[in-house]
C-alpha positions in Angstrom: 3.2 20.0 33.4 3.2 20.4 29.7 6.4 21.3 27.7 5.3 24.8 26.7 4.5 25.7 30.6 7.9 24.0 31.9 9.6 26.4 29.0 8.3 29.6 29.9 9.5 28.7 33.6 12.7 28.2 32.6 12.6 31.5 30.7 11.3 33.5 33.1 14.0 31.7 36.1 17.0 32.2 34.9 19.7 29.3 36.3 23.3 29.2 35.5 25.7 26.3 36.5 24.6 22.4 37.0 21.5 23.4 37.8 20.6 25.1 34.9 21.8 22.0 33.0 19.8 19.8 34.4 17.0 21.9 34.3 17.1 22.2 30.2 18.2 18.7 29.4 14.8 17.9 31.3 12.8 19.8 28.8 15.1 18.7 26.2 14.3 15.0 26.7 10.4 15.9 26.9 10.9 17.6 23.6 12.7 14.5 22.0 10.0 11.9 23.6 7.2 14.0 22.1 9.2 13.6 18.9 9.5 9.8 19.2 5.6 9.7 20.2 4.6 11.4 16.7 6.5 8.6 15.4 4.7 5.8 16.9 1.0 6.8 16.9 1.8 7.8 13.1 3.4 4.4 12.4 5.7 5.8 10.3 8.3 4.3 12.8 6.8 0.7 10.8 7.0 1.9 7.6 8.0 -0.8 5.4 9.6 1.5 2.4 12.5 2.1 2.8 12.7 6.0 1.2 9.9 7.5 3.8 11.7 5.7 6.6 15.0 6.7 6.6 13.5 10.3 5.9 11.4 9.7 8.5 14.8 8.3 10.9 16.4 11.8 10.2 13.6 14.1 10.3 12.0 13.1 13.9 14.9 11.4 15.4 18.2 11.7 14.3 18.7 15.2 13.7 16.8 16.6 16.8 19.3 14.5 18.9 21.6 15.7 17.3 20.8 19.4 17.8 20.5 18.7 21.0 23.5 16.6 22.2 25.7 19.6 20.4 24.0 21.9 23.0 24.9 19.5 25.9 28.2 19.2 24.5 28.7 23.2 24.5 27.2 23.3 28.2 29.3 20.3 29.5 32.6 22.5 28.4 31.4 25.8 29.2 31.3 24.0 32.7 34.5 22.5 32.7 36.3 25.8 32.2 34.4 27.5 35.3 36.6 25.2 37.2 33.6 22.9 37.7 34.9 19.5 39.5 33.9 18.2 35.8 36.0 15.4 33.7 36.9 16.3 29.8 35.4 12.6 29.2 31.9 13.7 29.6 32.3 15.9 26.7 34.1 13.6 24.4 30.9 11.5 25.2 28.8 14.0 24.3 30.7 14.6 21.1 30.9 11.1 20.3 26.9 10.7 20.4 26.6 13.5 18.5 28.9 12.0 15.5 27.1 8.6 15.9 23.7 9.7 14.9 25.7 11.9 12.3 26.9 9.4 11.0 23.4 7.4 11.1 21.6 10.6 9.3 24.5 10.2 6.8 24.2 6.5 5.6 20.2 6.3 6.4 19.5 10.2 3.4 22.1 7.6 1.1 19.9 4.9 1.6 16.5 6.8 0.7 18.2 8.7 -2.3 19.3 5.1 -3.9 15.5 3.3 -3.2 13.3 6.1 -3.8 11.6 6.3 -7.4 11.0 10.0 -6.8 13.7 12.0 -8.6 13.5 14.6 -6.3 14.6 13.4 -3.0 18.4 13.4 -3.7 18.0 16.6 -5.6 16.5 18.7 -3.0 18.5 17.2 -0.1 22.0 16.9 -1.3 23.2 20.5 -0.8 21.9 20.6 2.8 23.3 17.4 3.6 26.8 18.7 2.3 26.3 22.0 4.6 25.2 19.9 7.1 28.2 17.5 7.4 30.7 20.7 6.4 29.2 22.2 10.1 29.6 19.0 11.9 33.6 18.3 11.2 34.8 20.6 13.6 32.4 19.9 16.4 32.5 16.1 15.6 34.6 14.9 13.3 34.2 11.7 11.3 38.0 10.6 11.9 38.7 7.5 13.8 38.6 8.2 17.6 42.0 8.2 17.9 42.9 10.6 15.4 40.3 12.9 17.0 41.9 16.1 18.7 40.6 17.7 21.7 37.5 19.3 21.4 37.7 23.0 20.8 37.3 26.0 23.7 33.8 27.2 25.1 33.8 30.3 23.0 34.5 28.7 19.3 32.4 25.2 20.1 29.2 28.1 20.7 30.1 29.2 17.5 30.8 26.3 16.1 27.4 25.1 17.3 25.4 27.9 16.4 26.2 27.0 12.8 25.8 23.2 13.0 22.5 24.0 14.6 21.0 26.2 11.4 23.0 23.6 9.2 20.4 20.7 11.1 17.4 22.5 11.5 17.2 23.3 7.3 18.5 19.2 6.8 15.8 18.7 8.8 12.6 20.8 7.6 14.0 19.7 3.8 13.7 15.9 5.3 9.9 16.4 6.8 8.8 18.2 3.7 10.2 15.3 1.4 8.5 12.7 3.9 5.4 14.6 3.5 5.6 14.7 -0.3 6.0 11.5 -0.8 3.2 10.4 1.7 0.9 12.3 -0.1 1.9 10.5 -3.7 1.3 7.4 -2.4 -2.1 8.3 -0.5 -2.7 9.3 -4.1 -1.6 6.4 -5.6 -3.3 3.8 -3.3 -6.7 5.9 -4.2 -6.1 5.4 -7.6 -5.6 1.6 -6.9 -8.8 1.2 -5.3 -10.7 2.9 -8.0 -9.6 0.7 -10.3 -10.4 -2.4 -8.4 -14.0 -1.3 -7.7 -14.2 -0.5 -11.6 -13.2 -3.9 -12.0 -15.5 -4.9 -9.7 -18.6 -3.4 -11.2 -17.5 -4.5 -15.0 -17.4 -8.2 -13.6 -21.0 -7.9 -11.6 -22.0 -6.2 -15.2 -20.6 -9.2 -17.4 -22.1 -11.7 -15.0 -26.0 -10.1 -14.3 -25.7 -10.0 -18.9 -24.3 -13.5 -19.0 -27.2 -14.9 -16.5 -29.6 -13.2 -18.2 -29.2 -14.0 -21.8 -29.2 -17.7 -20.6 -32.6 -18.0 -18.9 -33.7 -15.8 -22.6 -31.8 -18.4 -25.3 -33.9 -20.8 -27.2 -33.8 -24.4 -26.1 -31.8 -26.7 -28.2 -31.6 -30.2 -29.6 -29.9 -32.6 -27.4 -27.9 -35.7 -28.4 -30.1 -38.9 -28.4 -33.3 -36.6 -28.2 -35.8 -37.8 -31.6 -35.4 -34.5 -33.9 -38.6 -32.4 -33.7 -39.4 -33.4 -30.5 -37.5 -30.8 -27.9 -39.3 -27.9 -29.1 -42.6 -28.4 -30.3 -45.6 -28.8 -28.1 -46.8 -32.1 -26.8 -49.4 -34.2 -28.9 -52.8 -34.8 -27.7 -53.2 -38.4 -26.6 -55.5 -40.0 -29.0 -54.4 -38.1 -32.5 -53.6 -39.1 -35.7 -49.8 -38.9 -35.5 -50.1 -40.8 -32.3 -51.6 -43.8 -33.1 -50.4 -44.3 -36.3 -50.1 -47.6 -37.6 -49.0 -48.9 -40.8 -50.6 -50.1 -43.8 -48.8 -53.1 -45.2 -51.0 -53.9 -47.9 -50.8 -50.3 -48.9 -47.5 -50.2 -48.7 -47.2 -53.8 -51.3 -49.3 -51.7 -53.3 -47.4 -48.4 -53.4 -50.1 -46.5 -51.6 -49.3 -44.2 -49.1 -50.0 -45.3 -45.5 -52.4 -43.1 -44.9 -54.5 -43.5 -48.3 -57.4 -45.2 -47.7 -57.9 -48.7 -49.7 -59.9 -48.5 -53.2 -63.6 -49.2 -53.4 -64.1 -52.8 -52.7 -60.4 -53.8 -51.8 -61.2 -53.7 -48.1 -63.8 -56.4 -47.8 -62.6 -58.0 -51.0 -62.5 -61.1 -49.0 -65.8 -60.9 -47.8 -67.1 -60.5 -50.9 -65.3 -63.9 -52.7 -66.6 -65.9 -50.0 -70.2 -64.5 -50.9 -69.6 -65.4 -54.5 -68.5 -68.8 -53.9 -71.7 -69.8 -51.8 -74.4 -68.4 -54.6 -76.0 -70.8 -56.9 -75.0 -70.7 -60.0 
């Protein structure tokens, strides 16, 4: 049976006494586990900053148990005066839950106000956590046990908790608005983050393709060791000129270039003293 159905029963069968206590803390602990599940499947209850945790402590936890202890707290008296066989102990207990997890809400809202980089958190939350705590003193007060008094009659705790209830349920909706705000920023902020890594990104891929591309294109270049004239030019037919060159001593004693050819009868000048030498004269 769902929470909504399990309501309208108890609407619609009115109970008084034990019964109808144990009747609406039953719904009342469905209400609070559904609060708790919101928490887990969100993972906020894992949230690593500090700000949107402790709002998020408050918001879905604290204050709805607190809200709803008060109202146990009220019943549990209301009881005790019918004559119900009931010890004043129970109530103190109930009283003292409801001051822990005051107390929690208290140091938790400090907390987020002193980490939180948005301006707005204390702002917005500091009056209603000061109507808040002004509601809870006479149901709960923060004095040491001891110095606690009896808790009040059944007719001025109802009162009593009627205004510490509207005192929580603003805190509250002020918390889960704040929570949501600052989700959203940094849902905002984390999408900014990526777009500037894949910007990044593409730049790099950009620079690199350019990079590969101008070095398969650049000119080959003389390397150390290499004979200059000989990395880029194209390769010399076996067989040329150039190839086989081969020098011209005699040309060179002579101051001729190498490649002049040898004056008119200097090449078989030999031959021709040794003809001259034979002939009769």
């Amino acid at each position: 049976m769902d929470l909504q159905t399990r309501l309208a029963e108890l609407s619609a069968t009115p109970r008084t006494g034990k019964s109808a206590y144990a009747a609406y803390s039953e719904a009342m602990d469905v209400a609070l586990f559904l609060m708790l599940r919101v928490g887990d499947t969100s993972k906020l209850i894992l949230d690593p900053e500090i700000d949107s945790y402790y709002l998020m402590d408050a918001g879905m936890l604290r204050l709805p148990s607190i809200m709803a202890d008060s109202g146990r707290m009220t019943d549990l008296e209301v009881m005790r005066e019918q004559g119900g066989e009931l010890p004043l102990a129970r109530v103190l207990v109930a009283r003292d839950r409801v001051g822990t997890a005051a107390s929690a809400v208290k140091s938790g809202l400090a907390k987020s106000f002193a980490s939180s980089a948005s301006r707005s958190i204390g702002k917005d939350l500091l009056g209603k956590v000061d109507a808040f705590h002004a509601a809870l003193e006479p149901m709960a007060p923060t004095v040491p046990l001891v110095d606690q008094s009896l808790p009040p009659n059944a007719a001025l705790m109802e009162t009593q908790r009627a205004r510490l209830v509207r005192a929580a349920l603003e805190l509250d909706t002020a918390a889960l608005d704040q929570l949501d705000q600052l989700l959203v920023t940094r849902e905002r902020d984390l999408e900014q983050s990526r777009f500037v890594a894949l910007m990044v990104l593409i730049v790099g891929l950009v620079l690199a393709i350019a990079a590969l591309a101008w070095g398969t294109r650049a000119p080959r270049t003389w390397k150390k060791g290499q004979p200059e004239g000989t990395g880029a030019g194209p390769a010399r037919p076996f067989g040329s000129a150039d190839a086989h060159h081969e020098r011209n001593p005699e040309a060179e004693s002579s101051g001729l270039s190498p490649d002049a050819s040898p004056p008119s009868g200097h090449k078989h000048g030999r031959h021709t003293r040794k003809k001259a030498a034979g002939a009769p004269r």
